[in-house]
C-alpha positions in Angstrom: 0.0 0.0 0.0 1.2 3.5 -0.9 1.8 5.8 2.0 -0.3 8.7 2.5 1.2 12.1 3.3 -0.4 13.1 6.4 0.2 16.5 8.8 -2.5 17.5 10.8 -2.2 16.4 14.5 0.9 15.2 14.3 3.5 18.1 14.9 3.1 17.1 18.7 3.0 13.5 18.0 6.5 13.1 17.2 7.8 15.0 20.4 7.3 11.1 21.5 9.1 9.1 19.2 11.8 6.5 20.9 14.8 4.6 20.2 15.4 0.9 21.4 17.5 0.3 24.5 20.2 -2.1 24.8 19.0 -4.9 27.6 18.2 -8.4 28.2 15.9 -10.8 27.0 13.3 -10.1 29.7 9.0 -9.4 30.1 7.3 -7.2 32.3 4.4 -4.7 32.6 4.5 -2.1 34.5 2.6 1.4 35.2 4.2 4.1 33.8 4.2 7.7 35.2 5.2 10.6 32.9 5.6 14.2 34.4 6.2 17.1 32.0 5.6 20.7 32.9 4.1 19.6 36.5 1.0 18.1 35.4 1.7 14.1 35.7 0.1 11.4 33.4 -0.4 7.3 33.5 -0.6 4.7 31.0 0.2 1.2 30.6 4.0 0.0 29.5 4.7 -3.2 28.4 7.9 -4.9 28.0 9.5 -8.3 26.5 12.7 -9.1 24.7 13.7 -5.6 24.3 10.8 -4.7 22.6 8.6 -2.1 24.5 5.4 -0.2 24.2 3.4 2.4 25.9 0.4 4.5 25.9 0.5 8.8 25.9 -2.5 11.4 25.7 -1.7 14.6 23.6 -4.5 16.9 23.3 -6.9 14.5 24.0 -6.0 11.6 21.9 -4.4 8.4 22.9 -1.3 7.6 21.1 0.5 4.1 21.0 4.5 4.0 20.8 5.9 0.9 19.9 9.6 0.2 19.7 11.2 -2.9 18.4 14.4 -3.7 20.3 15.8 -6.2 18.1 15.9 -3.2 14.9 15.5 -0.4 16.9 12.6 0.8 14.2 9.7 2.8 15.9 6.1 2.9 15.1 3.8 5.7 16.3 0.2 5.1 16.5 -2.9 7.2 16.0 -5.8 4.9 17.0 -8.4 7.8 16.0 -7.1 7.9 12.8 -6.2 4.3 11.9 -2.8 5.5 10.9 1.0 5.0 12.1 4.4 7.1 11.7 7.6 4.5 11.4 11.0 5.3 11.7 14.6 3.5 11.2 16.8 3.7 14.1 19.0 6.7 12.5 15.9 8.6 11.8 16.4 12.2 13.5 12.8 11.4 15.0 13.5 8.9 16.6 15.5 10.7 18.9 13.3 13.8 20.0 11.9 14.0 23.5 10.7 10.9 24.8 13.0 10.1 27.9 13.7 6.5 27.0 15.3 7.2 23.7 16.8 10.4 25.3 19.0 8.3 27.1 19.5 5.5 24.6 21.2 8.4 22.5 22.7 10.6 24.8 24.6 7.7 26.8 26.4 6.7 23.3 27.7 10.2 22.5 28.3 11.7 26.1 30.1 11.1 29.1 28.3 8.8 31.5 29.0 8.6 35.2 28.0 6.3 37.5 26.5 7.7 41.2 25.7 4.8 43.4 22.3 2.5 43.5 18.6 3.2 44.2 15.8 1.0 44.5 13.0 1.9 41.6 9.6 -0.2 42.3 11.6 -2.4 44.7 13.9 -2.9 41.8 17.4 -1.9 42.6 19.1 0.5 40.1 22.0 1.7 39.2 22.1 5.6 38.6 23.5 7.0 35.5 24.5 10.5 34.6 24.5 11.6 31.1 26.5 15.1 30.6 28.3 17.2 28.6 30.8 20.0 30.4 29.0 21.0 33.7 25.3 20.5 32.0 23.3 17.3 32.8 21.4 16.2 29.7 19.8 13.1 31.2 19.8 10.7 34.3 18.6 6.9 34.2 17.9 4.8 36.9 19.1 1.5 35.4 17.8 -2.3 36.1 20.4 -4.8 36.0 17.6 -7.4 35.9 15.6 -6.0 33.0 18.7 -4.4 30.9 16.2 -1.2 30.8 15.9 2.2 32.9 12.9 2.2 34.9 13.4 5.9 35.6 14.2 8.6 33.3 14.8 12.6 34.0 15.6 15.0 31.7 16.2 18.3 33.2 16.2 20.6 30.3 12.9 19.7 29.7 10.9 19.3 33.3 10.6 15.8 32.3 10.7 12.6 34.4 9.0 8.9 33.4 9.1 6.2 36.3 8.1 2.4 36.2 6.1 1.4 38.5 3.9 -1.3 39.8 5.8 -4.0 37.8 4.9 -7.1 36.8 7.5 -10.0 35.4 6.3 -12.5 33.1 5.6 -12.9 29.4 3.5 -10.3 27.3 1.3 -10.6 24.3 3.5 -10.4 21.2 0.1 -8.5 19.7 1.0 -5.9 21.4 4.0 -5.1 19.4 2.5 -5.2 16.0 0.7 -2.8 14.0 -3.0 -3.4 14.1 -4.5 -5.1 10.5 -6.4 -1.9 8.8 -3.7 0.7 10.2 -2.0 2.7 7.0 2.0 4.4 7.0 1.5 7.3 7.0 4.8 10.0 5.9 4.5 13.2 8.4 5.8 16.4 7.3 8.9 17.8 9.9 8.1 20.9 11.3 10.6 23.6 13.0 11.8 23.1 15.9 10.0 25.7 18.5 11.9 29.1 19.0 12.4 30.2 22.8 10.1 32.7 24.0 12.4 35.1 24.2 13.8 35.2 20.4 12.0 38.6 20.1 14.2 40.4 22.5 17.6 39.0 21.2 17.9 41.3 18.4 17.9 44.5 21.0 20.4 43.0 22.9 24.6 43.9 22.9 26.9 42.3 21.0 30.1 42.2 22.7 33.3 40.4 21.3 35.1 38.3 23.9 36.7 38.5 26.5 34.4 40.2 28.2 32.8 40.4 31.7 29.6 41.9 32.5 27.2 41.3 35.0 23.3 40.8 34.3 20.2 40.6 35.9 17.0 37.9 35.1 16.4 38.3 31.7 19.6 40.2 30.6 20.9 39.2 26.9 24.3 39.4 25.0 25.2 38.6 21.9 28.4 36.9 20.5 29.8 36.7 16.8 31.9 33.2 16.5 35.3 33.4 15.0 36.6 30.4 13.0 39.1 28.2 14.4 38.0 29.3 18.1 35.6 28.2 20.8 34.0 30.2 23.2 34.4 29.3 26.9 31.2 30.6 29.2 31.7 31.0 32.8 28.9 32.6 34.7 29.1 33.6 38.8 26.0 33.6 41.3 26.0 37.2 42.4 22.7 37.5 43.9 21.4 35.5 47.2 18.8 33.0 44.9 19.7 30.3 42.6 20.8 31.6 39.3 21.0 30.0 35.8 22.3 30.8 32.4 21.4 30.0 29.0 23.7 29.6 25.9 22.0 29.3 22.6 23.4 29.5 18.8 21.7 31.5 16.5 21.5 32.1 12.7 19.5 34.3 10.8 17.7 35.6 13.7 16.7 32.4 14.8 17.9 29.2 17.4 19.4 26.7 15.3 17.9 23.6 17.7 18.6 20.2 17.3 19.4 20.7 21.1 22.3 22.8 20.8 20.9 24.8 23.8 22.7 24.4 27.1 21.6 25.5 30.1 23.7 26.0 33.8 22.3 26.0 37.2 24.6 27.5 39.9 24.1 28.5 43.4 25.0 31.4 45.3 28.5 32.3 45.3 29.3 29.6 43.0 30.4 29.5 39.2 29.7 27.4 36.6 30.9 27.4 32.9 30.9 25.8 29.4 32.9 26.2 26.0 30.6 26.1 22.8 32.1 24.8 19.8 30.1 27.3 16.9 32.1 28.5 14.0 30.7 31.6 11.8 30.1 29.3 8.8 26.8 27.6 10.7 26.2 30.0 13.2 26.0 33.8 13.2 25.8 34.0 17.0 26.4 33.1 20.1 23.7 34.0 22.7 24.0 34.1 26.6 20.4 35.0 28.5 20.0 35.1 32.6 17.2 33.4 33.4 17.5 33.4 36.7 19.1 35.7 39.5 21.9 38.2 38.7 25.0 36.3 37.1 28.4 37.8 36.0 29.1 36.6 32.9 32.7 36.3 31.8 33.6 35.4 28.3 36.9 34.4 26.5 37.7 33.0 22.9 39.7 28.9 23.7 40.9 26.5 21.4 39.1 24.0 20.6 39.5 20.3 22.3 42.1 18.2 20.2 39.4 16.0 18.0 37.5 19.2 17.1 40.8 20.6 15.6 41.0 20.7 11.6 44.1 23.4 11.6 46.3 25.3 14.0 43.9 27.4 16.7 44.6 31.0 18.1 43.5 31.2 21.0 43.3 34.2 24.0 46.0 33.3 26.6 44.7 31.7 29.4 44.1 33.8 32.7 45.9 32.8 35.5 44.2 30.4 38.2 43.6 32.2 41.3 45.4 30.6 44.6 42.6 28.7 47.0 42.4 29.7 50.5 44.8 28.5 52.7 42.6 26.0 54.5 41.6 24.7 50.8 44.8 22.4 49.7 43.9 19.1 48.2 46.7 16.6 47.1 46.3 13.5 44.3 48.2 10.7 43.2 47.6 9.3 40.2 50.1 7.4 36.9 51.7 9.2 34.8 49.8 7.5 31.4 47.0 5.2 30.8 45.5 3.1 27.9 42.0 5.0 26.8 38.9 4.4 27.8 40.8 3.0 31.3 40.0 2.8 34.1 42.4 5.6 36.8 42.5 5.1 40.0 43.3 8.4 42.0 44.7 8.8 45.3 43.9 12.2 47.2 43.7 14.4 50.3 41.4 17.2 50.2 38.3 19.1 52.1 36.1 15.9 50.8 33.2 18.3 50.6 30.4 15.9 49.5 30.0 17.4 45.6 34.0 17.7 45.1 35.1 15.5 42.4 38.0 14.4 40.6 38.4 15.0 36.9 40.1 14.0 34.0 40.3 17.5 31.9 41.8 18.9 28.9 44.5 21.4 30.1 42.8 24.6 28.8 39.3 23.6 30.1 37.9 25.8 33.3 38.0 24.1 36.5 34.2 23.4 36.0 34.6 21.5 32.8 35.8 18.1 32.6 35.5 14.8 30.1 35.1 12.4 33.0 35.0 13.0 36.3 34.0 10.4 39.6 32.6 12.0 43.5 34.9 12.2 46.5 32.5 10.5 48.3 32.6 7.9 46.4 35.7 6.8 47.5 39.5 6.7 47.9 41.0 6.3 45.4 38.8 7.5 43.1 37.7 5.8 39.9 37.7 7.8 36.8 37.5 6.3 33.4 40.2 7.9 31.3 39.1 9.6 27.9 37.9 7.8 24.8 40.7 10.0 22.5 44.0 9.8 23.2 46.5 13.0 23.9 47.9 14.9 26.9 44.8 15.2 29.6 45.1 16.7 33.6 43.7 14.9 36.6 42.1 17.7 38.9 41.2 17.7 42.4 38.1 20.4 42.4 36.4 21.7 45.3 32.7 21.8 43.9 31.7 24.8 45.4 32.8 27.5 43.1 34.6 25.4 40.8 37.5 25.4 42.4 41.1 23.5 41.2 42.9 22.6 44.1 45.6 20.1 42.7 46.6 18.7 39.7 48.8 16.1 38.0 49.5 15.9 34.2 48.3 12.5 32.6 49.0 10.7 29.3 46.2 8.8 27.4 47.9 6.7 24.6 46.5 5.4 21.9 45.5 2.0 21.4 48.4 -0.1 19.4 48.1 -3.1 17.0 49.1 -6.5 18.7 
């Protein structure tokens, strides 16, 4: 049968597409909760073989999501209209906003960290942390006995899904087939949606970095990207509430999506930063909005990370670090070179505040920034997995409050060698 081209209703239909998650052969239903914006909503999930389904209501209508976990292809269901949306596993779609697949793609580009176990439904979990620089893009609460997350959060979004009220044992293979009489139906990709604050960016500054300026709730600057250069974002809590900052890349007036958005919380006193990888030929601007707060904004152009690099970078000298209070000396111990994608174990003596952490960072990168990074509290020695490229890396003790570096040891990863 041909497939119909089909639009209306669907633009928020595909904010729920998924992709399949690696697990175990395994069956279970469960209840699933899914909170977005505040308001909470319940369906049934099923589960079996890697294979999983589960219900949503958009505007009214009841939508089924099916995902086949031996292909990874996704089908999207419109009972009311006896029509379904399907989608390969590299289909951009599949990919977009529901937490599941958030995490299935996130966790094979980004850094993941692992912070301890929690029991989900009686289920005990481990808990995953999926981020990129100092912003958290997704956390997964992940069964061991189902190969699956039975929690999902993504911050950016005010979005959480939870399992719960599980049931093990075999599912109806019905449920993960299309319904006979049910046409394919091609849906038409719409823009991704503009902040709400687009209009005011074209009245705001544009200041060429460095730069430091200090801005209340609301406050915009603009930045023009030079090639060959990042731009490294640090932003300092100078008011008594939480504060957060917003960086956003922008061409033609517009945000460029495809979740290129990053977004910092940081506390009061604190700092928190991020370098942004832009270059004039995709992007005319570099944005940075308060959202929350009064935050000083700081600003300098970097060179880009090693893998990023296509020529020789200019880049502004570094500033100097400042000294940490007297009564803030940490000390670490770690080897001098590792294979990558190893696993270091680091020695140290610090404050072993309960957020410090130790890091395995590029040298240029800010305190705040890191490629992998393990808690203090986690234990001693620390283990940190060592970077997936290889090259000349630092392994940083950093006092969490205010990004702090108190000590430092250089660190070789080498490349992997033919036997």
């Amino acid at each position: 049968m041909k497939p119909q081209t089909y639009s209306r209703g669907w633009s928020v239909l595909l904010l729920l597409v998924a992709t399949a998650v690696p697990g175990r052969a395994a069956s279970f239903s469960a209840e699933l909760v899914d909170t977005r914006g505040g308001q909470t909503r319940t369906g049934p999930f099923n589960y079996q073989d890697k294979s999983y389904r589960f219900e949503v209501v958009e505007n009214g209508q009841t939508l089924i999501i099916m995902v086949d976990g031996q292909s990874g292809t996704m089908r999207l269901l419109n009972p009311s209209e006896k029509a379904y949306y399907e989608g390969g596993p590299d289909d951009p779609l599949n990919r977009i906003s529901n937490p599941f697949g958030t995490y299935a793609f996130y966790s094979r580009k980004q850094d993941v960290r692992v912070e301890g176990t929690e029991s989900i439904a009686g289920i005990a979990c481990t808990k995953q942390v999926v981020s990129v620089q100092e912003q958290i893009l997704v956390r997964a609460w992940m069964s061991e006995e189902f190969g699956f997350p039975l929690k999902v959060e993504v911050p950016i979004l005010e979005r959480a899904v939870e399992l719960r009220n599980i049931k093990r044992g075999p599912q109806d293979p019905a449920l993960f087939a299309v319904p006979a009489g049910y046409e394919l139906t091609q849906v038409k990709a719409e823009e991704e949606p503009q902040p709400a604050w687009v209009d005011q960016v074209a009245g705001a500054p544009v200041l060429t970095p460095p730069f430091e300026k200090t801005l209340a709730a609301g406050g915009i600057v603009r930045m023009r990207p030079q090639a060959g250069r990042w731009i490294a974002i640090e932003g300092t809590n100078a008011g008594p509430g939480q504060g957060t900052f917003t960086q956003a890349p922008f061409k033609g007036g517009k945000y460029l999506g495809g979740g290129s958005m990053g977004t910092v919380i940081v506390d009061p006193g604190d700092s928190g930063a991020m370098n942004v990888g832009a270059g004039p030929d995709k992007t005319d601007e570099i944005i940075v909005r308060v959202n929350e707060g009064t935050m000083t904004i700081k600003t300098a152009f970097v060179a880009p990370p090693p893998r990023f690099r296509t020529a020789p970078a200019a880049a502004e000298p570094s500033p100097p670090e400042a000294a940490p209070a007297p009564d803030l000396t940490a000390e670490i111990t770690a080897p001098n070179s590792v294979d990558i994608a190893a696993c270091i174990e680091v020695a140290w003596k610090g404050p072993a505040n309960k957020d410090d952490f130790i890091s395995v960072a590029l040298p240029a990168q800010p305190p705040g920034n890191y490629v992998n990074r393990a808690l203090v509290r986690d234990g001693n020695p620390a283990k940190v997995w060592a970077p997936s490229d290889p090259g000349e890396y630092e392994v940083r003790y950093i006092l969490a409050r205010g990004a702090k570096l108190l000590a430092k040891a250089p660190i070789t990863v080498n490349p992997v060698t033919a036997p």
